[in-house]
C-alpha positions in Angstrom: 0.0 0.0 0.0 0.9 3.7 -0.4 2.7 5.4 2.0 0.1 8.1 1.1 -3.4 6.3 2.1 -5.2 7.1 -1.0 -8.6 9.2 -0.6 -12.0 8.4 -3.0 -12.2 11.1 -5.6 -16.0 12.8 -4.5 -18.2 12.0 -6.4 -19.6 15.9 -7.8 -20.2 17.7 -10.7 -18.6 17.7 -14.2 -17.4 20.8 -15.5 -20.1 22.3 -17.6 -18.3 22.0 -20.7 -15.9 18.8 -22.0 -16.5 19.0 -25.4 -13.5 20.5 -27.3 -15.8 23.3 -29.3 -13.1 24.2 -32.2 -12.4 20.8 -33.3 -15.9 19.7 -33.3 -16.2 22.6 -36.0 -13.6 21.7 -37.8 -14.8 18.6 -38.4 -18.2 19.9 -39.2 -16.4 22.0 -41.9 -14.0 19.5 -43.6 -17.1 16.9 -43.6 -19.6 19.2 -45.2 -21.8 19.1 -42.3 -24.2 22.2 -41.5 -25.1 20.5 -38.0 -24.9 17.6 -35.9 -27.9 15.6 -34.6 -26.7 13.6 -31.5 -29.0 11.0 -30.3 -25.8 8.6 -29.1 -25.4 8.5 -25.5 -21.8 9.2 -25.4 -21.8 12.1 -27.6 -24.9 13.6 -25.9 -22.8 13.5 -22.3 -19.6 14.9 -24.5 -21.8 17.6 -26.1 -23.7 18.2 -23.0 -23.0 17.1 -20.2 -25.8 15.0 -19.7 -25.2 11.6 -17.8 -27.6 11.3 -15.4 -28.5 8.0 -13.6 -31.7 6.8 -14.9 -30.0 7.0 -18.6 -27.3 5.0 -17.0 -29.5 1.6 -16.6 -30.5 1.6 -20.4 -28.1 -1.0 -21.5 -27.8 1.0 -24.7 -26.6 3.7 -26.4 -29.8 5.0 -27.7 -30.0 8.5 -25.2 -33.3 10.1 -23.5 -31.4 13.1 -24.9 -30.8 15.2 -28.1 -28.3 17.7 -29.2 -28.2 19.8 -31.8 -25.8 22.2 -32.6 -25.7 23.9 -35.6 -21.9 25.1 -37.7 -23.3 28.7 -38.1 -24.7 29.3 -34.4 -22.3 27.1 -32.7 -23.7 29.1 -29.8 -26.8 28.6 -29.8 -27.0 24.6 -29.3 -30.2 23.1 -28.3 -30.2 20.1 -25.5 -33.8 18.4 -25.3 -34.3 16.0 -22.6 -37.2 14.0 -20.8 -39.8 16.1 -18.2 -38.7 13.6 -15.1 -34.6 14.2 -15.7 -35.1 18.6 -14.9 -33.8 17.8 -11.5 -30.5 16.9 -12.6 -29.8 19.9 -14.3 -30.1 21.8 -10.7 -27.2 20.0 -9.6 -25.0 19.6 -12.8 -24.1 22.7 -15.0 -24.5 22.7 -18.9 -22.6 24.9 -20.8 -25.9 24.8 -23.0 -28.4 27.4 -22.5 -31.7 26.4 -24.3 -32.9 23.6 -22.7 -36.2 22.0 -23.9 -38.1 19.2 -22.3 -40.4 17.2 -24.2 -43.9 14.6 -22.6 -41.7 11.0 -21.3 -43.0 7.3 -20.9 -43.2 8.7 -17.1 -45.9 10.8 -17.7 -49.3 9.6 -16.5 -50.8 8.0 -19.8 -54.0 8.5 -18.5 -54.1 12.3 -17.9 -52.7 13.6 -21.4 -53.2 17.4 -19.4 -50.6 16.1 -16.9 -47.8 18.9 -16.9 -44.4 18.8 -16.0 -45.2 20.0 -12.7 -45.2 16.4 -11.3 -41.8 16.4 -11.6 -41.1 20.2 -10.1 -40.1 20.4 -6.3 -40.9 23.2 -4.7 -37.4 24.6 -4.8 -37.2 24.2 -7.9 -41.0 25.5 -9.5 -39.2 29.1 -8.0 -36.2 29.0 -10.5 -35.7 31.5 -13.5 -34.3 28.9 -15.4 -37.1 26.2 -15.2 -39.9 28.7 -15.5 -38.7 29.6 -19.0 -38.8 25.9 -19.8 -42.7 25.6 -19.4 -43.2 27.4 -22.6 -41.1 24.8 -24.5 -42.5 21.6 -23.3 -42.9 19.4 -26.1 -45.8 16.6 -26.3 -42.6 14.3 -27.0 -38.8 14.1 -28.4 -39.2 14.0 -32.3 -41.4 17.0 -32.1 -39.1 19.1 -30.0 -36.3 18.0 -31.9 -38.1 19.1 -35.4 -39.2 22.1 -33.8 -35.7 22.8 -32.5 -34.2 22.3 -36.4 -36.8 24.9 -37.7 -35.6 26.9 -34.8 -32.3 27.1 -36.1 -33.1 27.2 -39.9 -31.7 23.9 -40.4 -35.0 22.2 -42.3 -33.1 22.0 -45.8 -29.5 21.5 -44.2 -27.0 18.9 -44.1 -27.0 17.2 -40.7 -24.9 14.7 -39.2 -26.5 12.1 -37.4 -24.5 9.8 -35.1 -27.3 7.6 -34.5 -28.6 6.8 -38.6 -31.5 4.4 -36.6 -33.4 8.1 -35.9 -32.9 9.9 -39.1 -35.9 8.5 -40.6 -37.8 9.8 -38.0 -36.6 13.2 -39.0 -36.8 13.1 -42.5 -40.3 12.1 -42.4 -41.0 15.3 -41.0 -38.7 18.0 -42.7 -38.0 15.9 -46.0 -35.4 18.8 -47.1 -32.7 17.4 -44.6 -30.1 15.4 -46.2 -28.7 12.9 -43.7 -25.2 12.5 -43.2 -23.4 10.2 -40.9 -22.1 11.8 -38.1 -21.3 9.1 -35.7 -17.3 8.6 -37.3 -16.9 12.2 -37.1 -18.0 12.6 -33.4 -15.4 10.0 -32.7 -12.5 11.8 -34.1 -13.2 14.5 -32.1 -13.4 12.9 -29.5 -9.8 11.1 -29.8 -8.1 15.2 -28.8 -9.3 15.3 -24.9 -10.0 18.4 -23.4 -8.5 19.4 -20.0 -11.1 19.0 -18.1 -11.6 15.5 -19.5 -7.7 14.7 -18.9 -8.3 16.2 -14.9 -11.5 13.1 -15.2 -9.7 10.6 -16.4 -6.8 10.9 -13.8 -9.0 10.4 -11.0 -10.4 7.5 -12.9 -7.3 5.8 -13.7 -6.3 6.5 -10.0 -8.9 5.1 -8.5 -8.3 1.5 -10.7 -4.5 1.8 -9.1 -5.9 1.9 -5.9 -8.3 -0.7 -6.5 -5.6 -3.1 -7.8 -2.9 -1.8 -4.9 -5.7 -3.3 -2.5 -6.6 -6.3 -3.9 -3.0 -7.5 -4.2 -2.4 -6.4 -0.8 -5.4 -8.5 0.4 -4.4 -11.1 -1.7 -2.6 -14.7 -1.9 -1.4 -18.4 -3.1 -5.1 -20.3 -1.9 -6.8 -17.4 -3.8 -8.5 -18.4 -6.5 -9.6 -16.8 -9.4 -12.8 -15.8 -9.4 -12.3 -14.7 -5.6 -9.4 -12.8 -7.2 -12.1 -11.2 -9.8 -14.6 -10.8 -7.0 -12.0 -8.9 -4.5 -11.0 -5.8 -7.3 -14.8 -5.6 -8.4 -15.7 -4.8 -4.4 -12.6 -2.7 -4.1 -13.4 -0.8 -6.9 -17.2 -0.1 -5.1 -15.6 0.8 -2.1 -13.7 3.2 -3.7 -16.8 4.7 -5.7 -16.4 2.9 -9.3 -17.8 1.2 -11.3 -17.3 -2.2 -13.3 -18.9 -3.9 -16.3 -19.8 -7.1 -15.2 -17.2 -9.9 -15.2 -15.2 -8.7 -18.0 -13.9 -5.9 -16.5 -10.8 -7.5 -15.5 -10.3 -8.7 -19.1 -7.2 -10.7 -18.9 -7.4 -14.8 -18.5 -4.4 -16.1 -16.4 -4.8 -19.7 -17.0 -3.0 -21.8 -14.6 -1.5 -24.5 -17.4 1.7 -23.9 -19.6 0.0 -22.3 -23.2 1.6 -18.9 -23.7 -1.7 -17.7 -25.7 -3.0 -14.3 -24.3 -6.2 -15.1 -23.5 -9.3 -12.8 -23.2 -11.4 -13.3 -19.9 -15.4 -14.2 -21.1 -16.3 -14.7 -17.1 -17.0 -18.6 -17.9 -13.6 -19.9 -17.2 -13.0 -23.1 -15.1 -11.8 -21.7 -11.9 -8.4 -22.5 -9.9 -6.5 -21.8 -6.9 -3.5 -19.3 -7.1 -0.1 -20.7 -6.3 2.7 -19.1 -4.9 5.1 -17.5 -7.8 2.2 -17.5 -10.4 2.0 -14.4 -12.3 -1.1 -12.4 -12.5 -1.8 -9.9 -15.3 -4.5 -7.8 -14.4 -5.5 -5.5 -17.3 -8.9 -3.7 -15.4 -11.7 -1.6 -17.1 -14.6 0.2 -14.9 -15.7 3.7 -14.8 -15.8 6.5 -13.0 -17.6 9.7 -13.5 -18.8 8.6 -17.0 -15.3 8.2 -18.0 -13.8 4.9 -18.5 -10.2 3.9 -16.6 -8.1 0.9 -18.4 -4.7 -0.5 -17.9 -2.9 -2.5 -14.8 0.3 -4.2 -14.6 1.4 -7.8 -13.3 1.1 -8.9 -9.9 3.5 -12.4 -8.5 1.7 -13.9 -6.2 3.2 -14.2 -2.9 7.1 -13.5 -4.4 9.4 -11.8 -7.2 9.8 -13.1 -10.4 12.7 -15.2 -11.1 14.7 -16.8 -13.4 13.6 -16.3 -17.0 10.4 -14.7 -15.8 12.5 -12.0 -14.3 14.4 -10.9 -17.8 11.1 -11.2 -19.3 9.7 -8.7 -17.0 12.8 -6.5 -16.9 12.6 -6.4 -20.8 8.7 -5.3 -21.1 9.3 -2.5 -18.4 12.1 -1.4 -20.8 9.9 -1.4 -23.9 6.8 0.1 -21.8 9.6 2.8 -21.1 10.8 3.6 -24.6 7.5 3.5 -25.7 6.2 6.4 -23.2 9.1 8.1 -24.1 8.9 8.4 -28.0 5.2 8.9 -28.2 5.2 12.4 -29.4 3.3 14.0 -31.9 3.6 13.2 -35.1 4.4 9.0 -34.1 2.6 6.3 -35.9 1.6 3.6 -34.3 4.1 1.5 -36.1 7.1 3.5 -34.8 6.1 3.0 -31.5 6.0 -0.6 -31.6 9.4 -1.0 -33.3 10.8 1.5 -30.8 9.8 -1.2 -27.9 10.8 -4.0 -29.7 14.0 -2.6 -30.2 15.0 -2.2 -26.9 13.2 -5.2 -25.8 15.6 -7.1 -28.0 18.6 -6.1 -26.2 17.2 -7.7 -23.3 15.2 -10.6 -24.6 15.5 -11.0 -28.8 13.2 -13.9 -28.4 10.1 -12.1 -26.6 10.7 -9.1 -28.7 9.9 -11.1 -31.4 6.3 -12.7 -29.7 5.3 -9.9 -27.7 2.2 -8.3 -28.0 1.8 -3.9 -28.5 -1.1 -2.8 -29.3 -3.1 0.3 -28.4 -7.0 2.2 -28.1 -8.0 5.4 -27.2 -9.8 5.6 -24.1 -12.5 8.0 -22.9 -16.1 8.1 -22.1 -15.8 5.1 -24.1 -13.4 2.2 -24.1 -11.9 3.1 -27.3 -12.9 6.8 -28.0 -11.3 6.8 -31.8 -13.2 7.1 -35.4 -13.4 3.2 -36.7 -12.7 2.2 -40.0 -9.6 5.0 -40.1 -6.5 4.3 -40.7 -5.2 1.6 -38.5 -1.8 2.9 -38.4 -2.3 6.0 -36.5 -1.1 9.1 -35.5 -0.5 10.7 -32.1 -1.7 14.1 -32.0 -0.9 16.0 -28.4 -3.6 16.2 -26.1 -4.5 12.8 -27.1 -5.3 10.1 -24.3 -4.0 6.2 -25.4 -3.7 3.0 -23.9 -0.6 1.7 -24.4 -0.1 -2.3 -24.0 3.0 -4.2 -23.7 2.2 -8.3 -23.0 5.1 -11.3 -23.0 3.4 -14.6 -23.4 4.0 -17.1 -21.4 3.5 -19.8 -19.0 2.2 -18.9 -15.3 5.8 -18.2 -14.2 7.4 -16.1 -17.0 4.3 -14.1 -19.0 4.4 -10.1 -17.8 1.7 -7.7 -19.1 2.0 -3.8 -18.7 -0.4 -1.2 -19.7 0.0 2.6 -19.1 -2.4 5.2 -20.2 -1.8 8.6 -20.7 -1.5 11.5 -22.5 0.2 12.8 -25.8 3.1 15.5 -24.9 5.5 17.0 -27.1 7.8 15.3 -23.9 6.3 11.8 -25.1 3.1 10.3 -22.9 2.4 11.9 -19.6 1.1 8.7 -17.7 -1.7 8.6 -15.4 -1.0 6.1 -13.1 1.4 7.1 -10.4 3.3 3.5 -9.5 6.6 3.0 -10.7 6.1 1.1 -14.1 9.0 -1.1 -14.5 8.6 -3.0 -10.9 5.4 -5.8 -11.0 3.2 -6.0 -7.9 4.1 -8.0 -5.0 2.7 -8.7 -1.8 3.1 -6.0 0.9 
C-alpha cells in the first residue's frame, strides 16, 4: 500500500463543458456538415453534459437526450431531454443554454393534461431557469427535436446524425434534410481530450491503481480466481467505481503452460493461485462517466525469477521507450518498433512474440473514429492505452499497460506507480 493512504475522488459535478468546441467545427467544416444531430449517449454527455443515472441503466446507447448544434450558431445549441430528468440539471451545469423538455414514458398515460409539474419540487418551481422551460415543453422528443431544427433554420440543411436508426424519424418530417453520418466524425473529435476530460480521467485511472494496490495487498497463493475477480470488483465499489460485469478485468491467467494471451469471457474453469504464479491484471470500470483501463502484473506471494524476471525487466524497458517516443507526429508502427527494439537487447526472443497494441480511451473504451487508418497518428492532447504483454507460462508471461496523455515530452502517464517493478505482496 501507499505510504500516502489514497482518498475516493468525490463524487460531484462535471465541469459544464468537456466537449473540445473548435475541433468539433472543424470537423463539421471538412465533412460538409451544417449541424450535428446527436442522439448517441456518449456524444450527448460529450456535447452536453448530460449523464444522469436513470440514462445509466438503459443497456444501450440510444439517449433520453438530443443535441443539436448547428456550424453557423455554434452558440446557440439546443439540448432536449425528458420532463422527469429537470432535476439533474439543478445540480449539474451545462454549458448549453436552451434547454427543452419534451412529454416521457413517465408521464401519466391516462391524464394527457398532466404537466411537468409532477416532476417540479418546490425549490425548484421558483427557479428562473425552469420557468422559462414551461413554454417549451414538447408533447414528446421528435417534435421538439423538429421544432428545434426549424428553430435554427436547419430544415433544408445537411446534418450529421450519429445515430442513422433516428434519421428517418426526422426526414419524415422536414423531408429537405439530407442525412449525413455523423457518428465517425464525433469519434475523431473525441480522440483530442479536453482538460477537463484529462483532470477526469486521472481520477479514474487513479482510482483502478488503488483498487488493484488493495486487492494484491489483500491477496494470496489459496486465492483463487474468481475470488481474485470478485475482490477488485468490491474494491473498486468501495472506492466509488464502477465495473462492467465480469469482463472488466479482461485478462485470462490460465493456470496451465499455453503462452496464448487469452481474453477473460467470465465462464472460465476456476483454480487456486499458487505461490510465484503471475497475474496480469488488465482492469476496465468507470468513474464519473469516464472509462479507466490498464494494470500491470502482480506475483503472487514473491518476485519473479529466473527467466520470468528478464522477461519482465525487458517489457518494463519497452513500456519505457514507448512512453518516451510517443510524441506527436508518431505512428503507431514507430512505437512498436521502438519497444521491440529495446526489448531485444534484453530478450530478442520475446521481442519477437510480444504483444503492442493500443486504443484510445475515454467516455468510451476506445474513444477513436473506426474504419480509419489503423496505423495512426498521435496528436498531443491525445489520451491512449498503451499495452505491452510477454506470453508465457504462469511463471514467466508479464503484461504492462500505461495510459496517458500525448506530450511534445512523449506520454504523460496517469497512473502514479513505478512502471517497471510488478506488484508484490506487501
Amino acid at each position: 500500500m501507499s505510504s500516502n493512504p489514497f482518498v475516493a475522488p468525490p463524487y460531484e459535478p462535471r465541469p459544464a463543458q468537456l466537449c473540445n468546441l473548435p475541433r468539433l467545427l472543424d470537423m463539421m467544416e471538412q465533412r460538409g456538415m451544417d449541424a450535428i444531430f446527436s442522439y448517441y449517449a456518449p456524444n450527448v454527455t460529450y456535447l452536453s453534459n448530460y449523464a444522469t443515472a436513470s440514462s445509466a441503466v438503459l443497456d444501450e446507447l440510444n439517449s433520453y437526450c438530443v443535441v443539436i448544434l448547428s456550424r453557423t450558431q455554434p452558440d446557440h445549441p439546443i439540448l432536449i431531454f425528458p420532463d422527469f430528468e429537470i432535476n439533474y440539471f439543478n445540480y449539474q451545469p451545462t454549458w448549453i443554454k436552451d434547454l427543452r423538455p419534451y412529454r416521457s414514458l413517465m408521464a401519466l398515460a391516462d391524464r394527457p393534461d398532466t404537466s411537468i409539474d409532477i416532476f417540479l419540487s418546490e425549490e425548484l418551481k421558483t427557479k428562473d431557469w425552469v420557468l422559462e422551460l414551461r413554454d417549451k415543453y414538447a408533447p414528446n422528443l421528435i417534435t421538439a427535436a423538429v421544432d428545434a431544427l426549424k428553430d435554427l433554420g436547419l430544415a433544408n440543411a445537411r446534418i450529421g446524425f450519429d445515430n442513422l436508426s433516428y434519421a428517418p424519424e426526422v426526414t419524415k418530417r422536414l423531408p429537405g434534410i439530407e442525412v449525413v453520418d455523423g457518428y465517425r466524425g464525433l469519434k475523431w473529435v473525441r480522440m483530442i481530450k479536453s482538460d477537463s476530460e484529462i483532470a477526469l480521467m486521472r481520477k479514474s485511472q487513479r482510482l483502478n491503481q488503488e483498487a488493484i494496490t488493495r486487492t494484491v495487498a489483500a491477496g494470496g497463493a489459496g486465492m483463487t480466481w474468481f475470488e481474485l475477480n470478485d475482490a477488485y470488483f468490491r474494491n473498486v465499489i468501495d472506492l466509488g467505481g464502477f465495473v462492467f460485469d465480469r469482463g472488466s478485468m479482461v485478462l485470462f491467467n490460465p493456470k496451465g503452460t499455453d503462452p496464448t494471451l487469452q481474453i477473460s469471457t467470465g465462464l472460465e474453469t476456476d483454480y487456486t493461485l499458487e505461490q510465484g504464479t503471475h497475474v496480469m491484471f488488465d482492469c476496465h470500470g468507470r468513474w464519473n462517466r469516464y472509462c479507466w483501463d490498464g494494470g500491470k502484473t502482480w506475483i503472487v506471494d514473491g518476485e519473479p525469477q529466473g527467466r520470468g524476471k528478464a522477461v519482465a525487466e525487458a517489457t518494463a524497458m519497452a513500456m519505457l521507450e514507448l512512453m518516451d517516443v510517443c510524441r506527436p507526429g508518431m505512428k503507431l508502427s514507430d512505437l512498436s518498433r521502438a519497444a521491440r527494439k529495446v526489448m531485444a537487447k534484453t530478450d530478442r526472443e520475446m521481442s519477437e512474440k510480444a504483444y503492442i497494441f493500443f486504443h484510445g480511451v475515454g467516455l468510451e473504451n476506445s474513444d477513436r473514429e473506426w474504419g480509419g487508418e489503423l496505423d495512426w497518428t498521435m496528436e498531443k492532447n491525445m489520451v491512449i492505452s498503451a499495452h505491452v504483454a510477454s506470453p508465457g507460462g504462469p511463471n514467466i508471461r508479464h503484461y504492462i499497460e500505461e495510459v496517458g496523455v500525448v506530450t511534445d515530452h512523449g506520454i504523460d502517464r496517469f497512473f502514479t506507480w513505478d512502471a517497471t517493478e510488478p506488484l508484490v505482496n506487501p
